[in-house]
C-alpha positions as CSV (number, residue, x, y, z in Angstrom):
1,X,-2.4,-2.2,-0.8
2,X,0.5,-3.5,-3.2
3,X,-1.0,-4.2,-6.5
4,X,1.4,-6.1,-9.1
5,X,-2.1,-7.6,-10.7
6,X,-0.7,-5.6,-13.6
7,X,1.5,-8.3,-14.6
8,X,-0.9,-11.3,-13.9
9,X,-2.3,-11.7,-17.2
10,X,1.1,-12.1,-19.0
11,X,2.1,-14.7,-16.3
12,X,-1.2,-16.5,-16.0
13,X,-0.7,-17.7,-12.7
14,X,3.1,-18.0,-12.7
15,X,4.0,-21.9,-12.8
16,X,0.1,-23.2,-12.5
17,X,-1.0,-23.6,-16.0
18,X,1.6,-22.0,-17.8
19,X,1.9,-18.5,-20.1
20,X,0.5,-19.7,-23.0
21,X,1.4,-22.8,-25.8
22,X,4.2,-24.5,-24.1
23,X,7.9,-23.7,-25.7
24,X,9.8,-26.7,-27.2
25,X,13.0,-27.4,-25.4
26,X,15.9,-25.7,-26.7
27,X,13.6,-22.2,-28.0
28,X,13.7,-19.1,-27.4
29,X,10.3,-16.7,-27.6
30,X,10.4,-12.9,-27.0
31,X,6.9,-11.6,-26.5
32,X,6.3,-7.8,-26.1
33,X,3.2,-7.1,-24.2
34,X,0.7,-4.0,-22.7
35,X,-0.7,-4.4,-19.4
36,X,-3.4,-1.6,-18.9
37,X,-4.9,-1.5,-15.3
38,X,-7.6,0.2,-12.6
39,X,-6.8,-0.9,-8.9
40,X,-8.1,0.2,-5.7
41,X,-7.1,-0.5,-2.3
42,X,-9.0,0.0,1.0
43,X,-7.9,0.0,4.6
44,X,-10.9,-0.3,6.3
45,X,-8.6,-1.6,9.5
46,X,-7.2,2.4,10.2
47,X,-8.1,4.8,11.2
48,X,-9.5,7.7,8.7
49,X,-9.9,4.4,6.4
50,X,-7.1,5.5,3.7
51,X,-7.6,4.4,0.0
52,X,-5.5,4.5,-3.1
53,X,-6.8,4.6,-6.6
54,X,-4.4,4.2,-9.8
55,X,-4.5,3.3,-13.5
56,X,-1.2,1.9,-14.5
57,X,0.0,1.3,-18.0
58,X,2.4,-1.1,-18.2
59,X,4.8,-1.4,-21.8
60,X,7.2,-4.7,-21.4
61,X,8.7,-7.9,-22.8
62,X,8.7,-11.4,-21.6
63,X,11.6,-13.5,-22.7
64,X,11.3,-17.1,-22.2
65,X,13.0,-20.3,-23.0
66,X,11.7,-23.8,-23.3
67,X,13.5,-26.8,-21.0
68,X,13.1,-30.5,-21.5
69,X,10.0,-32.1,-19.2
70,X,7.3,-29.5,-20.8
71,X,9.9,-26.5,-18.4
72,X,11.3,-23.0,-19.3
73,X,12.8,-20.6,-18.2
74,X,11.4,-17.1,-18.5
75,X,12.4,-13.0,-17.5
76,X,9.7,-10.6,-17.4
77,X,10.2,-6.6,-17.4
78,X,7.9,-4.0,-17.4
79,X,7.6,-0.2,-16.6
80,X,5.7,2.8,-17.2
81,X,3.3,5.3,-15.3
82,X,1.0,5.5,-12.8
83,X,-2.1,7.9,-12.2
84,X,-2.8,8.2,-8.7
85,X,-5.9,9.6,-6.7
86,X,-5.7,8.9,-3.0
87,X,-2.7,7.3,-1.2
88,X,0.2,6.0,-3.4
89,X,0.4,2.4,-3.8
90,X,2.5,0.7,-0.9
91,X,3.6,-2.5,0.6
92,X,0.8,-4.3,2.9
93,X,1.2,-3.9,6.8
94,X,2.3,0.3,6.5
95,X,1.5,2.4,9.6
96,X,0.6,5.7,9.4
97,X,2.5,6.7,12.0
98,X,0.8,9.4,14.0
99,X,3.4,12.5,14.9
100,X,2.3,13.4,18.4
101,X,2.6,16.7,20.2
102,X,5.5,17.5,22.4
103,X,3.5,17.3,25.8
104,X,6.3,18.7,27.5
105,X,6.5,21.4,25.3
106,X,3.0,22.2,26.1
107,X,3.3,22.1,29.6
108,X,6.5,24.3,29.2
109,X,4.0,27.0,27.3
110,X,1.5,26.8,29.9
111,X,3.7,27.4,32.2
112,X,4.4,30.6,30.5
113,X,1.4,31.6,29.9
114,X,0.7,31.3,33.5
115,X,4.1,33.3,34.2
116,X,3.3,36.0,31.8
117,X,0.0,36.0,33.9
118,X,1.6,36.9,37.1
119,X,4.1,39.3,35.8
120,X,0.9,41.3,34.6
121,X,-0.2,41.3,38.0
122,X,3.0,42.4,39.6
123,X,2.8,45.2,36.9
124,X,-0.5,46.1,37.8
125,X,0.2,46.0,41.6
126,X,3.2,48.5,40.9
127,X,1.0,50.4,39.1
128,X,-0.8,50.7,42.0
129,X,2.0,51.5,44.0
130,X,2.5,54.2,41.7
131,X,-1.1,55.8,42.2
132,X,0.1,59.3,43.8
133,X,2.9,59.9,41.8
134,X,0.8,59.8,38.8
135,X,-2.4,60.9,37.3
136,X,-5.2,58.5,37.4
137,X,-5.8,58.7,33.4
138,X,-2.2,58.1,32.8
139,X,-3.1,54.9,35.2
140,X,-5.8,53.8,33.1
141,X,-4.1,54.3,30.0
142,X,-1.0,51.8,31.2
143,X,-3.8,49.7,32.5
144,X,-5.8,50.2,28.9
145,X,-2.4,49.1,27.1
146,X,-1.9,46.0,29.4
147,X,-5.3,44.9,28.5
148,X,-4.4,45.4,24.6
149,X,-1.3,43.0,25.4
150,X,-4.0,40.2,27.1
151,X,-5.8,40.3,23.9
152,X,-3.0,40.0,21.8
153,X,-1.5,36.6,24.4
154,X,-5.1,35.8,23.5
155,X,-5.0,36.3,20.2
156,X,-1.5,34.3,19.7
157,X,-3.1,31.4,21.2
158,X,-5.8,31.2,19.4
159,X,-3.5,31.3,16.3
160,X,-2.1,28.4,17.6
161,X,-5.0,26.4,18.3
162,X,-6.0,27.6,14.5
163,X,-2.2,25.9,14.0
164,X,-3.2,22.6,16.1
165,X,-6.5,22.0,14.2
166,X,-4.6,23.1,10.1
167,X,-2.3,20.0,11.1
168,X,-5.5,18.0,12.3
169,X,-7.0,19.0,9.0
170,X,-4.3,18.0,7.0
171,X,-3.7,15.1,8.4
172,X,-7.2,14.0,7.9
173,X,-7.0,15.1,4.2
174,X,-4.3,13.4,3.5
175,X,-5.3,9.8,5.1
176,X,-9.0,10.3,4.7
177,X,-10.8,8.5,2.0
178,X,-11.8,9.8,-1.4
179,X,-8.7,11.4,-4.1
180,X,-7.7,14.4,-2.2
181,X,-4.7,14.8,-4.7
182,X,-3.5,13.6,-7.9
183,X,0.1,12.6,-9.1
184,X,1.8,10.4,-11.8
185,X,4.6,7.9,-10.5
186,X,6.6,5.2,-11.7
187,X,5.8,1.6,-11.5
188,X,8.3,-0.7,-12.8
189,X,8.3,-5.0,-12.4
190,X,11.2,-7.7,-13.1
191,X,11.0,-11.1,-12.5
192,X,12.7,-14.5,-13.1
193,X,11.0,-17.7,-13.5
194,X,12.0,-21.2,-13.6
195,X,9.7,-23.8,-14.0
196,X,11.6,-27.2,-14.1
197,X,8.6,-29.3,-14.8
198,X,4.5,-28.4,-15.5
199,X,3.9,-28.8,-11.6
200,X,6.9,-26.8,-10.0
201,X,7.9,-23.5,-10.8
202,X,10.4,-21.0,-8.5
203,X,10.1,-17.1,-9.1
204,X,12.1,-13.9,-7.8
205,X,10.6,-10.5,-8.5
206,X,11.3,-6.6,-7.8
207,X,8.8,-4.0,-8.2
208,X,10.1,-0.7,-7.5
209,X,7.8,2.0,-7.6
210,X,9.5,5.8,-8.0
211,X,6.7,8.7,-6.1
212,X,7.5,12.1,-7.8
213,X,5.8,13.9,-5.8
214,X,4.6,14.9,-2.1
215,X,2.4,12.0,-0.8
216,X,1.0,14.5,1.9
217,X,1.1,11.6,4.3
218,X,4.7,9.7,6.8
219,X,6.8,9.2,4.0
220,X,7.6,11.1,0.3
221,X,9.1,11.7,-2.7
222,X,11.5,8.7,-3.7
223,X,11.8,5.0,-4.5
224,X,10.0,2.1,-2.7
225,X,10.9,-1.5,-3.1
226,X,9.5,-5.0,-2.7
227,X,11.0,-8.2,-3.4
228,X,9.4,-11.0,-3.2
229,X,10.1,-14.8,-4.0
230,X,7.6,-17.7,-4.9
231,X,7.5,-21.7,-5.0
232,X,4.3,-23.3,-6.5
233,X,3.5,-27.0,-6.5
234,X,0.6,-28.1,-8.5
235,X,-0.9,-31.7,-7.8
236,X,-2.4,-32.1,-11.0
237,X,-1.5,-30.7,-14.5
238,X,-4.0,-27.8,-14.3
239,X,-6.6,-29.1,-16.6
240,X,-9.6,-28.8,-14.9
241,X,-12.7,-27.2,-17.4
242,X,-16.0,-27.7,-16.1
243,X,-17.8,-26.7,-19.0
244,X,-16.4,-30.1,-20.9
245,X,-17.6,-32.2,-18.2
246,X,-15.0,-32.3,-15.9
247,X,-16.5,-33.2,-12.1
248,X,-15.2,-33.3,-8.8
249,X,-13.1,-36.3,-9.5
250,X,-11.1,-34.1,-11.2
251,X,-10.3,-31.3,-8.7
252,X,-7.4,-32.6,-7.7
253,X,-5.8,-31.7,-11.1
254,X,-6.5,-27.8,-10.2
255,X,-5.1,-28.0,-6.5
256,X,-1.9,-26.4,-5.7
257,X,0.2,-25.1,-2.6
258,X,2.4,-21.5,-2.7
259,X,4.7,-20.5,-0.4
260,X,5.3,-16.5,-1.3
261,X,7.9,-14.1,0.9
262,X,7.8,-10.3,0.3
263,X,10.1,-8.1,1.8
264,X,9.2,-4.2,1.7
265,X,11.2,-0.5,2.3
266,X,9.4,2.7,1.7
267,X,10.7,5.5,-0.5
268,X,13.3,6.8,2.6
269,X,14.5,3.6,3.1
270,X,12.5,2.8,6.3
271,X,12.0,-1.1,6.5
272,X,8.1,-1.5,6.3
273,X,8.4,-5.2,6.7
274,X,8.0,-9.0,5.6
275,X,5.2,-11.2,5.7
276,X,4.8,-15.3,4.5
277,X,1.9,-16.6,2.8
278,X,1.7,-20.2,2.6
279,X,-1.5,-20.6,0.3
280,X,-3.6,-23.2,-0.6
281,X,-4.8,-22.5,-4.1
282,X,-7.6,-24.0,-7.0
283,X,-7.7,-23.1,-10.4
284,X,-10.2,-24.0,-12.9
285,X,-12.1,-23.3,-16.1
286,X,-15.4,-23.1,-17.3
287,X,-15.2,-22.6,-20.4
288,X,-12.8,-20.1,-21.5
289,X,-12.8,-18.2,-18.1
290,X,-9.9,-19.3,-16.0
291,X,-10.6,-18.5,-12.4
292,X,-8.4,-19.3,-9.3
293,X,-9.1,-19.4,-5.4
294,X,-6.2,-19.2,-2.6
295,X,-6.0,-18.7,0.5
296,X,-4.3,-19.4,3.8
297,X,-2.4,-17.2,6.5
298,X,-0.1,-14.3,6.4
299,X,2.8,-14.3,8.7
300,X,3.8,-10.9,9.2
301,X,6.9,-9.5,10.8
302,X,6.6,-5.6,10.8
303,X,9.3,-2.8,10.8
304,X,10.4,-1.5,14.1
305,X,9.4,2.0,13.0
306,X,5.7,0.8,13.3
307,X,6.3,-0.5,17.1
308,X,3.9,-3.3,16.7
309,X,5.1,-7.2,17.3
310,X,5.0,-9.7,14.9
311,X,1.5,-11.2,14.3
312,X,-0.7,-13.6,12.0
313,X,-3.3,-12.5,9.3
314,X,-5.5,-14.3,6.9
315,X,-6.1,-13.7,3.8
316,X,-7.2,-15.1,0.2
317,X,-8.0,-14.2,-3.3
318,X,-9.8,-14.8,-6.4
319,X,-8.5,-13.8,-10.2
320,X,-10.6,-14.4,-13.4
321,X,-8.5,-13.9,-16.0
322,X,-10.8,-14.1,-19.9
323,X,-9.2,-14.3,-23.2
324,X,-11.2,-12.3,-25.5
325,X,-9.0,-12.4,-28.9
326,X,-5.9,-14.6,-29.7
327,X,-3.6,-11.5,-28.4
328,X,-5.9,-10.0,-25.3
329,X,-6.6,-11.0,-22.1
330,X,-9.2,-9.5,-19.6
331,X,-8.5,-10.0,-15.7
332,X,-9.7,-9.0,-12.4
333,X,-8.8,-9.9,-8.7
334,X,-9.8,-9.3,-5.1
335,X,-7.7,-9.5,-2.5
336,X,-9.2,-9.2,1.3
337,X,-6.4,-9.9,4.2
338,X,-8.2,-9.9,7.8
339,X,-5.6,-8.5,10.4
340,X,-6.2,-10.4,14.1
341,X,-4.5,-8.0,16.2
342,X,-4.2,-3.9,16.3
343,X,-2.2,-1.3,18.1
344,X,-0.9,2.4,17.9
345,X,-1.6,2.9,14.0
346,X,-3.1,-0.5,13.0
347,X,-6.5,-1.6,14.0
348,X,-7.8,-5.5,13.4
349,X,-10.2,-5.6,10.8
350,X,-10.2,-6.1,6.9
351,X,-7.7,-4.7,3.7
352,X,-8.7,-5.0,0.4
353,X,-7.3,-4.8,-3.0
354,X,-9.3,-4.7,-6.1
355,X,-8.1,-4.6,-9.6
356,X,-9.4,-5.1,-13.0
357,X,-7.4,-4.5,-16.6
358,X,-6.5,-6.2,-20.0
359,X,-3.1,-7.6,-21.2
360,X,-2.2,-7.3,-25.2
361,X,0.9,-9.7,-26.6
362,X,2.4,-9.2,-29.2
């Protein structure tokens, strides 16, 4: 359910057809931009199906310098808030760890309950012991009170089953679908890019993401991370426009391979996981709308909190990206990953991330 779409439009694809008019070597550009997004994400996969909805405003700078061969070099920044409804944004793979009752414990309370149960009766049969030495309504009175204390054992359990289904309740409010609670957080991206050539480019990122608030789920109030690093190849030199008669001759120049690695940590430090994508991807234009297809597995290596092994997803995803002045780009995306195996917490099936948003330059 990680959503850095935020900072897609500035990038425009990271290495595969560039971040606008190509810098001559030896300059230096500073471009302050505004990345105003809606995302959603949907695990469809868990149980309870938890969602996240957020609008993030993003105020940043790019920095970029141009290298001989058409390259550059380029630092991105960006931070600002983030409304959330539902779940707060988080790295893909998380397990909602479910907090089982102590069956011990139980069994330890039943056992007393059954022990309080005798020592009734062993009152009762001294009671009855007792029958000659004392008056018969001072019998049924003791007898009358010992029934007042079965109502109130009674009583105490059911307050304790009332207990059992609050935590049930909350539990189900809080990982349930819909926007059972609303918060503002902190989002925040950085990222270096070096693109030695138009068809290679390497990339490291962080996006840290502050929760100020009580998520109301496993984890709380603090910092997340994710880091991530990124190699794109690109067979042709991204000029593919259908629109001006470009056919399948041509597809070649939109084809590309990515390898990305993300590594993630939720706000208590717990280790959520890694995965690998090594994506086939093809970009193309039609017209002025830019749209790109990848696609390819997901290694993924979760956290030993979660307790499941290591397993293989697919996934893939689609951006359009529309430039609608000289200064504003419009862009969506929809992610779907399709996880092959479940266990305690995960469940195989479908995740989906959805976003849409503009990006102003200045």
């Amino acid at each position: 359910m990680a959503g850095d779409a935020s900072v897609r439009g500035a990038q425009a694809h990271g290495g595969h057809g560039g971040g606008g008019e190509e810098l001559p070597a030896g300059e230096f550009r500073t471009t302050p931009i505004i990345t105003i997004e809606g995302h959603g994400g949907f695990e469809n996969n868990l149980d309870g199906r938890p969602q996240h909805y957020a609008i993030d405003g993003q105020f940043g700078v790019v920095l970029e310098w141009g290298l001989p061969n058409n390259g550059s070099f380029a630092i991105e920044a960006s931070m600002g808030p983030s409304l959330v409804w539902g779940e707060a944004e988080h790295f893909y793979g998380r397990v909602h760890v479910e907090q089982g009752h102590d069956d011990h414990g139980d069994e330890d309370h039943h056992d007393d309950d059954h022990g309080d149960h005798a020592e009734g009766h062993h009152d009762e049969d001294h009671h009855d012991d007792d029958h000659g030495d004392h008056a018969e309504g001072h019998h049924d009175e003791d007898h009358h009170d010992d029934d007042h204390g079965d109502h109130a054992e009674g009583h105490h359990d059911e307050d304790h089953h009332d207990d059992d289904h609050s935590d049930h309740a909350h539990h189900g409010h809080a990982h349930g679908s819909g926007a059972p609670f609303r918060r503002t957080d902190i989002k925040g991206y950085l990222e270096a890019r070096y693109q030695p050539n138009e068809r290679l480019a390497f990339s490291v990122a962080w996006m840290p993401y502050y929760v100020t608030g009580d998520e109301g789920e496993d984890f709380g109030t603090g910092l997340k991370n994710e880091v991530g690093a990124q190699v794109i190849y690109a067979f042709g030199d991204g000029d593919v426009n259908f629109a001006l008669g470009d056919g399948l001759e041509d597809m070649v120049d939109g084809i590309f391979v990515s390898v990305e690695n993300r590594t993630g940590w939720e706000s208590d430090g717990t280790f959520i996981g890694n995965y690998t994508d090594p994506w086939l991807g093809f970009g193309f234009n039609v017209d002025l709308l830019n749209i790109t297809l990848s696609g390819g597995p997901r290694f993924y290596t979760p956290g030993s909190y979660s307790g499941l092994s290591q397993r293989t997803d697919w996934g893939g995803e689609i951006e359009l990206e529309y430039p609608v002045a000289e200064n504003v780009v419009l862009f969506a995306h929809w992610e779907p990953v399709y996880s092959t195996e479940g266990g305690n917490g995960w469940g195989v099936g479908f995740q989906h991330h959805v976003g849409t948003g503009l990006t102003l330059s200045f």
